[in-house]
Every structure is written in C-alpha cells, then in structure tokens.
C-alpha positions, 0 to 999 in steps of 0.5 A: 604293372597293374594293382590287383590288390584292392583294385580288384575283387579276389581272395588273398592269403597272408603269412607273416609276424607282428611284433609290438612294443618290446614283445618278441614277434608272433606268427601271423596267418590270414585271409583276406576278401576284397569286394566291389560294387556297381557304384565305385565303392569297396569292402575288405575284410581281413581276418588274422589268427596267431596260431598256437597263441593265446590271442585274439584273432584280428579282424579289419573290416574296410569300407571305402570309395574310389572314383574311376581313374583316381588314385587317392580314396578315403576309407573306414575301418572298423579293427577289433583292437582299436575301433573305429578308424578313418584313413586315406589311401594313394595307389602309386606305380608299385604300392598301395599305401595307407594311412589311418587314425583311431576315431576317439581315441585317448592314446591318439593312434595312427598308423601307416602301411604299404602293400607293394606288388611283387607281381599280379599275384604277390604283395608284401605289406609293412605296417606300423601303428603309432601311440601317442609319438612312439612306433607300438607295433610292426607287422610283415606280411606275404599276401598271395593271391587265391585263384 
C-alpha cells in the first residue's frame, strides 16, 4: 500500500485524546493541510482544538523536504507550545514515523510519533513528548482523509 499521508497533498480530519503528566485525557479534534511544491519540498499545518475546554488550540506548522524515492526527510517545525523544532522523519511499509527535539530548550524536549496507515484513507497517530528523561504527554489521534 502506497502513503497518502504527507506524501501527497490533501485535507485530513482528526479526532482523538491527549493526556499529559498525571492530568486526565482531553478530547482533541483537528485538521490538517499537506502541501507540495515543484521542488520536493512540503508544508503541513495542523491545527488542534480541545473542545469545551479552556485551552489554547494547538497549531504545528512543518516545513520539510523529501528527495524523489527516499525515505528519510528532515523537517522544521514551528509548535505553539513548544517553539522551534527540528526533526527527522523514516516512511516504512505501513508507517510514517518521526522524530523531533525543541531548538533552545532548557527542559530539553524530544519527541516521537508514528502515523500508521489503516488504509488509503486512515491513519492512526500515537505521539509522545518527553522532558528532560520522563514521557509528559500522550496523544491518540484518527486522522481521516477528506475528499
């Protein structure tokens, strides 16, 4: 099966929780954009809302390239919780994983997910940031292709 996520443009739904340290999980609702240019780079911007909470949305705002036929890319990322990011990204058989760390950061955050294909127009993503040597958060989310 072939990636649709991130390897192609398109307009993704997602629904999900995110739970942090020792706080029950919330219910997360989002969209997401995935852009290509002529030139092998791309963009993603997500946007996450907690419904019925007082929290700020979420937004991540990727840019990163991929040369035709490879499958590792490098990526930044601006998150509006964290800041400036770097990461790196592997596309297997039946997941997209990545893996990230805060730009001048002094709690040293990293972090790691995996978006894996359900089908052409499912994936699943578990994410995790870590502090410091401890996990400080969980996120779960559905994400579902919009035609």
């Amino acid at each position: 099966m072939t990636h649709t996520f991130l390897l192609q443009p398109g307009r993704w739904k997602s629904s999900g929780i995110w739970q942090e340290d020792n706080k029950p999980p919330l219910t997360v609702t989002g969209k997401t954009v995935v852009a290509w240019s002529m030139d092998n780079w791309f963009t993603m911007i997500t946007k996450l809302s907690i419904p019925d909470q007082s929290h700020p949305d979420i937004t991540w705002q990727y840019r990163g390239y991929l040369e035709p036929g490879a499958q590792q890319y490098t990526f930044i990322l601006t998150h509006s919780q964290m800041g400036k990011i770097e990461g790196e990204g592997w596309i297997g058989s039946d997941s997209v994983v990545q893996r990230y760390w805060v730009l001048d950061d002094q709690h040293k955050r990293t972090g790691f997910e995996a978006f894996h294909q359900i089908d052409h127009n499912n994936y699943r993503l578990a994410h995790s940031s870590i502090c410091m040597n401890r996990l400080a958060s969980l996120m779960e989310l559905q994400f579902s292709r919009q035609c």
